[in-house]
C-alpha positions in Angstrom: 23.9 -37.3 -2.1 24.9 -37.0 -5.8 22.7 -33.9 -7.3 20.9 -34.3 -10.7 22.6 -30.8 -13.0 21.3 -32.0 -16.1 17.6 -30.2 -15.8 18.9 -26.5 -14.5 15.7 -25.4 -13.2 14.9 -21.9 -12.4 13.1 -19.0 -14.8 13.4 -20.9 -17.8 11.0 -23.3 -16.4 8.4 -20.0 -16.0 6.9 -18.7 -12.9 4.0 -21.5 -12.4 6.9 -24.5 -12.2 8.9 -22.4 -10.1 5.0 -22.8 -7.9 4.8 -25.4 -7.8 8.1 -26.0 -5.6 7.0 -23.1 -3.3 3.3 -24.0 -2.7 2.8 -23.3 1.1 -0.2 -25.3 1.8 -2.3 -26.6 5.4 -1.0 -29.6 7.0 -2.7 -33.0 5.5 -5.8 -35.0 7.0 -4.6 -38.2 8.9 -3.7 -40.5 6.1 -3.2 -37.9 3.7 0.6 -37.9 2.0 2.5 -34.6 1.7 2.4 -32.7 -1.3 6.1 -32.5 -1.9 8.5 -36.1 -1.6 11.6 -35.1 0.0 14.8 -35.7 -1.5 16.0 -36.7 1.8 16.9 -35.4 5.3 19.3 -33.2 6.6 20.6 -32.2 10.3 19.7 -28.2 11.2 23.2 -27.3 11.8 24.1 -28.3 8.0 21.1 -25.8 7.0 22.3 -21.5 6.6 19.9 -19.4 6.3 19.7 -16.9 2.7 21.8 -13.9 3.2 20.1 -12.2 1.2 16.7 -13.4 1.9 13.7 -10.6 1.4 11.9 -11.1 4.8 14.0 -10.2 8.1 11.2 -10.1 11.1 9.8 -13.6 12.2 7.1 -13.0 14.9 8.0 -15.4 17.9 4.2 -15.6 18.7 4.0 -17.3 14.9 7.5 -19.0 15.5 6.1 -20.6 18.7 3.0 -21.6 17.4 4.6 -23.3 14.1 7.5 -25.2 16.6 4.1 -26.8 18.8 2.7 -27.7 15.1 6.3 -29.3 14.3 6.3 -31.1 17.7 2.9 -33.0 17.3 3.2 -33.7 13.3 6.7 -33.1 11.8 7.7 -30.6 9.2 4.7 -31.6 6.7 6.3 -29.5 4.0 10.0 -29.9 3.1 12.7 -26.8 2.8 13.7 -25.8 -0.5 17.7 -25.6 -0.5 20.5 -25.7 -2.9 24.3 -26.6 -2.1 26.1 -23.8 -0.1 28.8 -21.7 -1.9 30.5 -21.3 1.3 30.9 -24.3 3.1 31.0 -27.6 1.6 28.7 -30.2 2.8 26.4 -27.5 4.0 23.0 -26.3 2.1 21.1 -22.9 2.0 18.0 -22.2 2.5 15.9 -21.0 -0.4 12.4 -21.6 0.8 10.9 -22.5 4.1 13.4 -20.4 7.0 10.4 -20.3 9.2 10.0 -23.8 9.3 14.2 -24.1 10.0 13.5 -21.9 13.0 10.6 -23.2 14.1 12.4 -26.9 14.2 15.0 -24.9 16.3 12.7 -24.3 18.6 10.9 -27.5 18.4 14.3 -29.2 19.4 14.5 -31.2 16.1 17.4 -32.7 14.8 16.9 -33.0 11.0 14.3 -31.4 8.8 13.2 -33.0 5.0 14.6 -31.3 2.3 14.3 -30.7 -1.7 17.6 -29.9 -3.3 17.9 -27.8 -6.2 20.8 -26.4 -8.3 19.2 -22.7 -9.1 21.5 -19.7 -9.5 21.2 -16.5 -7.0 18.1 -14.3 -9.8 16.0 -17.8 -9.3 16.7 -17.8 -5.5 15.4 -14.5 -5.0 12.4 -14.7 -7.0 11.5 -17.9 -5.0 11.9 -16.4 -1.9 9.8 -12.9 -2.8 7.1 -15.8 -4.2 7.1 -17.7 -1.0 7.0 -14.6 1.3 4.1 -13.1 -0.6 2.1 -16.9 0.1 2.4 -16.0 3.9 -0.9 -15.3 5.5 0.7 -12.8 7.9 2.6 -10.7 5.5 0.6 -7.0 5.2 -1.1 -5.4 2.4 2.2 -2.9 1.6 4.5 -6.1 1.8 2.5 -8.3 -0.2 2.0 -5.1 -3.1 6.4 -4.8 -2.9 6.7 -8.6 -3.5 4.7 -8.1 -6.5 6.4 -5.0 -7.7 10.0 -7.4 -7.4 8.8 -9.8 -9.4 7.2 -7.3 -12.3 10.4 -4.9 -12.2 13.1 -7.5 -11.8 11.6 -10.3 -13.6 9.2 -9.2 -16.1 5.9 -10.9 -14.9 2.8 -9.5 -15.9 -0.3 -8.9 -13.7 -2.0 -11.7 -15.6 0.9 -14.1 -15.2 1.5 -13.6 -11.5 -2.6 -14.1 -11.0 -2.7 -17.2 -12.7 0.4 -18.5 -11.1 -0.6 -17.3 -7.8 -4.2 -18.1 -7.7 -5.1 -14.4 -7.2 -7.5 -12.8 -9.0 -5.6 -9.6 -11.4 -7.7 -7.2 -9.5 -6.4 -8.0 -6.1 -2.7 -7.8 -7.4 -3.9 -4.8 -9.5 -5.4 -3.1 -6.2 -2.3 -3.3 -3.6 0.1 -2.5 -6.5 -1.9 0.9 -6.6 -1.3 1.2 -2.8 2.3 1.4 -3.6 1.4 5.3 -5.2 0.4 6.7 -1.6 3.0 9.0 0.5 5.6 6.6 2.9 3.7 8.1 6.0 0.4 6.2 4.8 1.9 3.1 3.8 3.7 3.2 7.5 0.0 3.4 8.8 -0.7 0.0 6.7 2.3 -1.7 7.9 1.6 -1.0 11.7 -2.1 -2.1 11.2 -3.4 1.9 11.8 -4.7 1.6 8.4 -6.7 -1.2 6.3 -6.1 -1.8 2.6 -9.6 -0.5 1.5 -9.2 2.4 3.8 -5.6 3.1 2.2 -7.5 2.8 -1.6 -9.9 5.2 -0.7 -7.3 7.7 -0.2 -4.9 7.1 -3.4 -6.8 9.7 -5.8 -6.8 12.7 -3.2 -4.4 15.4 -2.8 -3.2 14.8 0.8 -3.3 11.8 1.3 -1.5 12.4 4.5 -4.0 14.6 6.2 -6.8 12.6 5.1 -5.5 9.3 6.8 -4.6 10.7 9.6 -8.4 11.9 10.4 -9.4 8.6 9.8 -7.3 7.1 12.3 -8.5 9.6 14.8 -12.1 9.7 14.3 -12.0 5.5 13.4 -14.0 6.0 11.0 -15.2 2.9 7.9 -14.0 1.8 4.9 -17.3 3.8 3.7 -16.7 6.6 5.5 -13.4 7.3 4.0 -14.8 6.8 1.2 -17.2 10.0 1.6 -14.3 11.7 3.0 -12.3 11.1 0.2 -15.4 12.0 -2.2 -16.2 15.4 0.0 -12.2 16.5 0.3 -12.4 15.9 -4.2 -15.4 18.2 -4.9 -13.7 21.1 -2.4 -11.0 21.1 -4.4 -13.2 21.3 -7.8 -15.3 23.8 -6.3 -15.0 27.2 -8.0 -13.4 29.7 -5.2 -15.0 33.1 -4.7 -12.0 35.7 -6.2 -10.1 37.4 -3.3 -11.3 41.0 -3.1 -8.6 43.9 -4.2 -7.7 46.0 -0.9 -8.9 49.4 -1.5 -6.9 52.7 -1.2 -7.4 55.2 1.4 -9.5 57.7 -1.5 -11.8 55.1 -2.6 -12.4 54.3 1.1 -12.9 58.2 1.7 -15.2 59.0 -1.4 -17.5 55.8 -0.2 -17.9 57.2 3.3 -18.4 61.2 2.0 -21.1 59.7 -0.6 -23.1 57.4 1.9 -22.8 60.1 4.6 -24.7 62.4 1.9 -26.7 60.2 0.8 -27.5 58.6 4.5 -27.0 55.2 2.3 -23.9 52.5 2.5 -22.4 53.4 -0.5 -19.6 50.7 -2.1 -17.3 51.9 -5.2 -15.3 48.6 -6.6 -12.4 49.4 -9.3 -11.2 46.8 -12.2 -7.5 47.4 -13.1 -8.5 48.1 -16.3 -10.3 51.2 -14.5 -13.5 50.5 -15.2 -15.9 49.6 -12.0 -19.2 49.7 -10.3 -21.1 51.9 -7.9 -23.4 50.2 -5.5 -25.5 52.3 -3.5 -27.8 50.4 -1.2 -31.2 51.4 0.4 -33.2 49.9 3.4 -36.8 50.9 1.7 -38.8 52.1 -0.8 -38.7 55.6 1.0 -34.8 55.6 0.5 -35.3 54.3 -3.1 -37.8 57.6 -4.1 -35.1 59.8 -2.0 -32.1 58.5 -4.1 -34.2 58.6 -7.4 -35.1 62.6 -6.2 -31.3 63.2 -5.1 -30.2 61.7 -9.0 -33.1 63.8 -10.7 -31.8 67.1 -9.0 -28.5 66.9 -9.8 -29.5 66.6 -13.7 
């Protein structure tokens, strides 16, 4: 097949054409046509998968499930691949690996494709776009795919929303999920930990500690939310000052004064020597013996 070069395509085109090749969308109704006309088809064993592709775990339950979807209907959607650099006559994958595996499985021999010329930046960005469209990806991966396309391509919040049919809050939210300790974000990735449990704990200052009580005690999304809320005001509660230890006199003079008096008597020094005598009485009887003991002494 002869290739048409004279459109490059790629980031010049901006992120919503590049979209438009990666869609991944449900399998048409019965007389429905695909979305996406293949350019033609092409045997499995002259497909390679991306070396540098983002995703590396494909779940064989999902794998299994897509191959019995590929033996009753076909590949609905066609690959995304560009001319090797390795082997000629041989294409990489940019888009749609799964569906090359799943084929595998499924015992076909050929699979449609879309060829593109697109240089290794645009290959990348197309595969972080089409991993972030999978349903099964998990809140921390889907908040790193958007990171990778705002760090290393310059797309706003705004212009990944629109192109992506989220709304800027949802891409705003898991980005923050990306400030939280690697321990919590673990906890999202093996399913320990929801993304609205995970926002509830970004603000605190253990984020840690806090996550791992809710895991324990199973608790809500609301529930963290109070925990989070009761672990903030501890720490903006005013603490009571540590008393000074007292020296062996001090401690000797209160015991000789309230052994006098037959009162507890408490002396407390500033270090600016100043301080306070407190001498304390059970009743009023004490109070007119103190008040007698004080007027004698004048």
């Amino acid at each position: 097949m002869t290739t048409n070069k004279t459109g490059k395509r790629g980031l010049g085109r901006g992120l919503s054409a590049l979209m438009a090749d990666v869609q991944i969308e449900p399998a048409p109704e019965k007389g429905e046509e695909p979305r996406a006309k293949a350019d033609q088809t092409v045997a499995l064993d002259l497909l390679e998968p991306n070396p540098d592709q983002p995703r590396r775990q494909f779940s064989d339950e999902a794998l299994e499930e897509l191959a019995n979807s590929i033996r009753e209907k076909g590949v609905i959607q066609p690959l995304i691949v560009r001319p090797s650099k390795r082997s000629e006559g041989r294409y990489e994958i940019v888009a749609g690996e799964r569906r090359w595996r799943a084929s595998q499985i499924a015992q076909r021999h050929e699979v449609p494709v879309l060829v593109r010329e697109l240089d290794d930046i645009e290959v990348l960005e197309i595969a972080i776009i089409e991993n972030i469209q999978r349903a099964d990806l998990n809140a921390v991966e889907e908040a790193m795919g958007y990171r990778q396309l705002m760090d290393r391509f310059g797309h706003t919040q705004d212009k990944l929303a629109a192109a992506l049919g989220k709304s800027r809050s949802h891409i705003a939210n898991l980005l923050r999920l990306l400030q939280l300790p690697d321990d919590v974000l673990d906890h999202i990735r093996q399913g320990r930990l929801s993304a609205g449990h995970a926002r509830a704990l970004i603000t605190t200052d253990d984020p840690g500690l806090l996550a791992r009580k809710v895991i324990k005690g199973q608790l809500s999304v609301r529930e963290t939310e109070k925990l989070a809320k009761q672990a903030g005001a501890e720490k903006r509660a005013p603490r009571q000052p540590k008393p000074r230890e007292k020296d062996a006199d001090t401690r000797a003079l209160e015991q000789d004064l309230s052994a006098n008096l037959g009162m507890t008597v408490t002396i407390d020094h500033a270090p600016d020597g100043s301080g306070r005598l407190v001498v304390a009485y059970r009743s009023l009887d004490d109070l007119d013996t103190l008040c007698a003991t004080l007027s004698a002494a004048r």
